[in-house]
C-alpha positions in Angstrom: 0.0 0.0 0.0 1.0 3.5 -0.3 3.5 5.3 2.1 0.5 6.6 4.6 0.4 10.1 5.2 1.6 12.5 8.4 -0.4 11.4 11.9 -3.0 13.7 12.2 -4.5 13.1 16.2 -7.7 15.2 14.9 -8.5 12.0 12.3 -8.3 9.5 15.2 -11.7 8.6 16.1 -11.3 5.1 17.5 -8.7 3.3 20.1 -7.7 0.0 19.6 -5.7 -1.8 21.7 -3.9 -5.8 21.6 -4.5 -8.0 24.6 -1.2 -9.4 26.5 1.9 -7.6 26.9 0.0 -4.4 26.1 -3.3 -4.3 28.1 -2.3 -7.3 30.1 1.0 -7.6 31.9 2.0 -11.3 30.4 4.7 -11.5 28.4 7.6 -13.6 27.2 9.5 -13.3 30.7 6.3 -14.9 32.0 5.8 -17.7 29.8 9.9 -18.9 30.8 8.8 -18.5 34.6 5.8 -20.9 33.8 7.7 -23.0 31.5 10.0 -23.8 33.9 7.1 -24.3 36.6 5.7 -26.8 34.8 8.6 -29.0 34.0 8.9 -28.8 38.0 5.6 -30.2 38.9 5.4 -32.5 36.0 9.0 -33.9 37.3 10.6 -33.7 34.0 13.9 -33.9 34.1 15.3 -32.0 31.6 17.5 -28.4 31.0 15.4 -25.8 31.3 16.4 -23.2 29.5 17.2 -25.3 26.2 13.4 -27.0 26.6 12.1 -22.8 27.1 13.8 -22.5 23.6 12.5 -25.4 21.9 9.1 -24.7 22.9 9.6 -21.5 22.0 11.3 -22.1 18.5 8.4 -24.5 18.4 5.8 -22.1 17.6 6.2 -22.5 13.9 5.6 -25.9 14.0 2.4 -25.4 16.1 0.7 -22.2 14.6 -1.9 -21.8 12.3 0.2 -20.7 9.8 1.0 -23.2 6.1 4.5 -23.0 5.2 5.0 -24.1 1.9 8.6 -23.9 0.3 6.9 -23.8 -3.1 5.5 -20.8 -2.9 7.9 -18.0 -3.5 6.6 -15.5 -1.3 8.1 -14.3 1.7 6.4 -15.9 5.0 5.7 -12.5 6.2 3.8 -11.8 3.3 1.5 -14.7 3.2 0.9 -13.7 6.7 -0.3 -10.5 5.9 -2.5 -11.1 2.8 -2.5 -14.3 1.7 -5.5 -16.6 2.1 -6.9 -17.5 5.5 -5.5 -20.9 7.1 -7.4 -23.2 9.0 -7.8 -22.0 12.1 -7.4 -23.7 16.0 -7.0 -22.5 19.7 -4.0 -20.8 21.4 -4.8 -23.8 23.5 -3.8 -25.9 20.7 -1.2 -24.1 19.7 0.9 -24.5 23.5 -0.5 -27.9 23.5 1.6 -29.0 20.4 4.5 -26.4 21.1 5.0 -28.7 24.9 4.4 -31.6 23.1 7.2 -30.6 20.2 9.5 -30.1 22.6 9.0 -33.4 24.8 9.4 -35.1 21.7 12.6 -33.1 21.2 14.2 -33.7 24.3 13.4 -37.6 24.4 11.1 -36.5 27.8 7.5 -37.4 28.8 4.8 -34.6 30.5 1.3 -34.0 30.0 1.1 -30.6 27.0 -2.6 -30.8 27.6 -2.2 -30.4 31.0 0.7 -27.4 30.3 -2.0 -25.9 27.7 -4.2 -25.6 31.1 -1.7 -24.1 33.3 -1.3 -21.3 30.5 -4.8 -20.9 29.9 -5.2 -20.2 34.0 -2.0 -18.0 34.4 -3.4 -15.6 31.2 -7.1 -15.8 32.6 -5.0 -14.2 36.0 -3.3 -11.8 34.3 -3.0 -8.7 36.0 -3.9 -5.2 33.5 -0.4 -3.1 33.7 -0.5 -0.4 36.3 -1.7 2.2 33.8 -3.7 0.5 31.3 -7.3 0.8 33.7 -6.8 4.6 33.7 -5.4 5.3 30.3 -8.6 3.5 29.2 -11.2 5.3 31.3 -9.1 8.7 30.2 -9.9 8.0 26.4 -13.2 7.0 26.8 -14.2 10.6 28.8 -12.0 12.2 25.7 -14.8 10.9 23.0 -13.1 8.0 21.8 -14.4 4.5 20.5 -12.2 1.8 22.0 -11.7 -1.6 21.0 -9.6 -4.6 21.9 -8.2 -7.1 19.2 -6.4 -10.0 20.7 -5.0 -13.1 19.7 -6.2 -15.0 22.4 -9.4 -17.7 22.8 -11.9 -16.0 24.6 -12.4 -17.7 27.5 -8.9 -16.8 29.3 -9.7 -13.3 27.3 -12.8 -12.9 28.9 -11.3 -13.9 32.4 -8.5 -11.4 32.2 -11.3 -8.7 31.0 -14.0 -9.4 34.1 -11.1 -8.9 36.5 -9.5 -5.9 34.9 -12.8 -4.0 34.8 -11.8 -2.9 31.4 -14.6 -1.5 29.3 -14.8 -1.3 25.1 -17.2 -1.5 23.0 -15.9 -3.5 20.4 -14.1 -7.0 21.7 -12.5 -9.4 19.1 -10.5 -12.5 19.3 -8.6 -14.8 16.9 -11.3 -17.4 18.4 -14.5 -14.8 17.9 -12.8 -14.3 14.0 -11.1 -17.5 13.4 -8.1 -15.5 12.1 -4.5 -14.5 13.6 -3.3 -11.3 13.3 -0.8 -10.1 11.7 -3.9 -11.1 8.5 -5.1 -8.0 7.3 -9.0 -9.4 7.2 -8.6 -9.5 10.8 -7.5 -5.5 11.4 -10.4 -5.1 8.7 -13.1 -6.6 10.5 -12.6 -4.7 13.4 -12.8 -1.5 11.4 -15.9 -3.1 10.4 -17.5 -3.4 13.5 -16.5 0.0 14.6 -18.0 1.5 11.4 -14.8 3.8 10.7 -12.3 4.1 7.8 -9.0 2.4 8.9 -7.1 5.7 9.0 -9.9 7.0 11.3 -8.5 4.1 13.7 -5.1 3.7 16.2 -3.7 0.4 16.5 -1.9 0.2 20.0 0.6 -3.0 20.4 3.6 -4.3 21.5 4.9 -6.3 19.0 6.3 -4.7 15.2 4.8 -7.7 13.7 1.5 -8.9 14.4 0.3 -5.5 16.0 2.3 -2.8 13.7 3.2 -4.2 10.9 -0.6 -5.7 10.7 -2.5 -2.7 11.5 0.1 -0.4 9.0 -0.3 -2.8 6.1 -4.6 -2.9 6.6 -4.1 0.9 6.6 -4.9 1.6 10.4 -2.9 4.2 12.5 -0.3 2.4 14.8 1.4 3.0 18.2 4.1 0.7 19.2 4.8 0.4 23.4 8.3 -0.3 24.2 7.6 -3.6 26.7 11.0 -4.8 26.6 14.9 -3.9 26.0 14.5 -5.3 22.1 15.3 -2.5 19.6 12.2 -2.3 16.9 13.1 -4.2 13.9 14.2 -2.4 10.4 12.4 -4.6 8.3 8.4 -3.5 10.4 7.3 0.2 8.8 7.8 2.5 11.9 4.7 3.2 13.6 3.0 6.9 14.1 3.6 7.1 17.8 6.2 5.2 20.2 5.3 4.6 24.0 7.3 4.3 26.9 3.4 3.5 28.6 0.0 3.3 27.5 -0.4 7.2 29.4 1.6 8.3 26.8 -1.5 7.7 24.1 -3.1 10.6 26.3 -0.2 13.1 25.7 -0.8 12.2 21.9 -4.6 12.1 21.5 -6.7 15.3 22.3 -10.3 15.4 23.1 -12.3 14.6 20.7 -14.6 18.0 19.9 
């Protein structure tokens, strides 16, 4: 698509924000803690820290995602735009990347059993310290606000009922059977708003599935710094960068 034109605040008429490690304190960190947990109560006996990267190099091997060496295109791109895969649960997805890497390290555990323990810590998790205010600060300002989250809805709506989070669009990869970074899935949000993609900020922490999605279905972006990692060359840089979600108030007057 075409380079998008200067960030105008004034166009912005709707908020939309991505689930864990943006809204939701959960991130990456968390999922080695809880790795490493379960191994423990499972009593498998194995390296920890070389099973954390094997489930986590596992990922492509659980997603939803077709990777076909006969078709030329770049991976990213069939990400973005290319047609819809079959889809199945996060559930699924840690339930094969555990069982990819028991298989891998010659070790038995139960990955059902680890797909639970995940679905129950991300049903727990906690909203980041700003996030409830930031929220309740746009909403008084005249915005729309939405949440778009790959997640299954029922450890989604968990994490939601105990945030007290309010939007009045929610949408999952479960609810739309579709992964971001697809671009139907930034489009059927803008759908359910009723806006113009331009008329809509993406917020997220990752420069692939958040910005890089929501830039190439033609949505504003924000990108929030959650960790040390310096933003990628190869993702388009977003409109606004974040230290904090509070920082979307210095950039987004009232609405008139």
């Amino acid at each position: 698509m075409d380079e998008p034109t200067p960030f105008d605040s004034s166009a912005i008429r709707a908020v939309a924000f991505d689930g864990y490690g943006t809204l939701f304190d959960f991130t990456m960190a968390h999922f080695r803690v809880e790795v490493t947990s379960l191994l423990l109560a499972q009593g498998v006996e194995v390296d920890h820290e070389a099973f954390f990267e094997t489930w986590t190099k596992a990922y492509a091997q659980a997603d939803v995602w077709t990777r076909d060496a006969a078709d030329p295109r770049p991976m990213l791109d069939r990400m973005l735009t290319g047609p819809l895969p079959d889809w199945h649960s996060q559930w699924e997805i840690w339930r094969r990347q555990f069982s990819h890497a028991l298989e891998t390290h010659e070790v038995h555990g139960d990955a059902a059993a680890a797909a639970d323990h995940f679905r129950a810590r991300l049903t727990e998790s906690p909203p980041y310290i700003d996030a409830l205010d930031t929220i309740e600060a746009l909403h008084t300002r005249g915005y729309s606000l939405a949440l778009l989250s790959n997640a299954d809805e029922d450890f989604l709506q968990g994490a939601l009922v105990r945030s007290r989070m309010r939007f009045s669009v929610i949408q999952s990869s479960e609810s739309l059977r579709a992964y971001k970074p697809h671009h139907a899935v930034f489009g059927a949000l803008c759908g359910r708003l009723g806006l113009e993609a331009p008329e809509v900020l993406y917020v997220g922490d990752s420069p692939i599935a958040d910005v890089t999605g929501a830039h190439r279905a033609g949505l504003r972006t924000a990108w929030v710094r959650r960790t040390e990692f310096p933003y990628p060359e190869r993702a388009p840089q977003p409109d606004l960068s974040l230290d904090n979600l509070a920082g979307l108030l210095d950039a987004l007057p009232p609405r008139a």
